[in-house]
N, C-alpha and C positions, 0 to 999 in steps of 0.2 A: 731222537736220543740226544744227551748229554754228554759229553765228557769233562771234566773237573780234573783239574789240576793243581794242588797248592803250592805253596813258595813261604819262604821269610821265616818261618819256624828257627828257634835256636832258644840260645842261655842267654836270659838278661838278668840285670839286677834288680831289686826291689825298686821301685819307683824310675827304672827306665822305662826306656821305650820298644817300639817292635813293630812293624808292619805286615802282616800275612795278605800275600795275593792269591788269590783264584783264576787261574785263565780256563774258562769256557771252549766248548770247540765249535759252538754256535752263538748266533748274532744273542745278546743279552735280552736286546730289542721285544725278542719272538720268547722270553723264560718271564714264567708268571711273575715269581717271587724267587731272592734269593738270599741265601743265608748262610752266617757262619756258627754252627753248636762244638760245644768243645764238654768231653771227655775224661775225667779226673781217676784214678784208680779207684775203683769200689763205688763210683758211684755212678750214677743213669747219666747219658747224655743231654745235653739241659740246651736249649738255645741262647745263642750270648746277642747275636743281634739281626736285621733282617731287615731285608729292602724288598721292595716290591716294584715292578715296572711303571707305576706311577711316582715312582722314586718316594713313595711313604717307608720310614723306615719304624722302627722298633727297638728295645733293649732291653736284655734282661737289668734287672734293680741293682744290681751288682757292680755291672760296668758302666753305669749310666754316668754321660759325664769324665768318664777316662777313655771310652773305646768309640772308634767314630767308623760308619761303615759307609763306602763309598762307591762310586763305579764310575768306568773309563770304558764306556760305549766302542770307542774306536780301537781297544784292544779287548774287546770283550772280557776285560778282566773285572772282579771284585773286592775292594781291600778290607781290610780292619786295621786302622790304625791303633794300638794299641799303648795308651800311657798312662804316668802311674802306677806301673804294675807292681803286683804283688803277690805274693806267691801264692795263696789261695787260686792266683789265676794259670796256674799250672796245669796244663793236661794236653792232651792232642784234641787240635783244632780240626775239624771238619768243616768242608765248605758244602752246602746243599743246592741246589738247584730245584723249583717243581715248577711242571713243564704240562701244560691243559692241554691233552689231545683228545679230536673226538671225545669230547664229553667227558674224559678221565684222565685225574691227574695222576700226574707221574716224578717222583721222588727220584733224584738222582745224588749222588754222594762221591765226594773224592776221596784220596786215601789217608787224608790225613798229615798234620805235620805237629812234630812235634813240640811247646812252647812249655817253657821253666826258668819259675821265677826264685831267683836268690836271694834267699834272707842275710 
């Protein structure tokens, strides 16, 4: 199993910055892929960007180019560096984890933090 823990959620302004971390409660090493989706009111959970243990990463079209996803092995944690922002990029951030055992993946999720951007 997983546990997920996130950090750095708050109030910034339109085209500041933000960092959200994820600490793991296992080696990152041994976690397939990892990711951060975020949440908007009214709308479906969409993924914003994603790394995988080959360190290939991903991004939705949105933040491509302001949002950078990174990881710190030796704290098992995961960031999103987040700049640029703008308030479309408002909503609670989830950090994911999926986790290959015996043959089946497994989908882990934290609880969330909350980011909001001022116009």
């Amino acid at each position: 199993q997983v546990q997920l823990v996130e950090s750095g959620g708050g109030l910034v302004q339109a085209g500041g910055s933000l960092r959200l971390s994820c600490a793991a409660s296992r080696s990152i090493f041994s976690i397939n892929a990892m990711g951060w989706y975020r949440q908007a009111p009214g709308k479906q959970r969409e993924l914003v960007a994603g790394i995988t243990s080959g360190s290939r990463t991903n991004y939705a079209d949105s933040v491509k180019g302001r949002f950078t996803i990174s990881t710190d092995n030796a704290k098992n944690t995961v960031y999103l560096q987040m700049n640029s922002a703008k308030p479309e990029d408002t909503a609670v951030y989830y950090c994911h984890a999926a986790l290959l055992l015996r043959g089946v993946m497994y989908d882990y999720w934290g609880q969330g933090t909350q980011v909001t951007v001022s116009s």
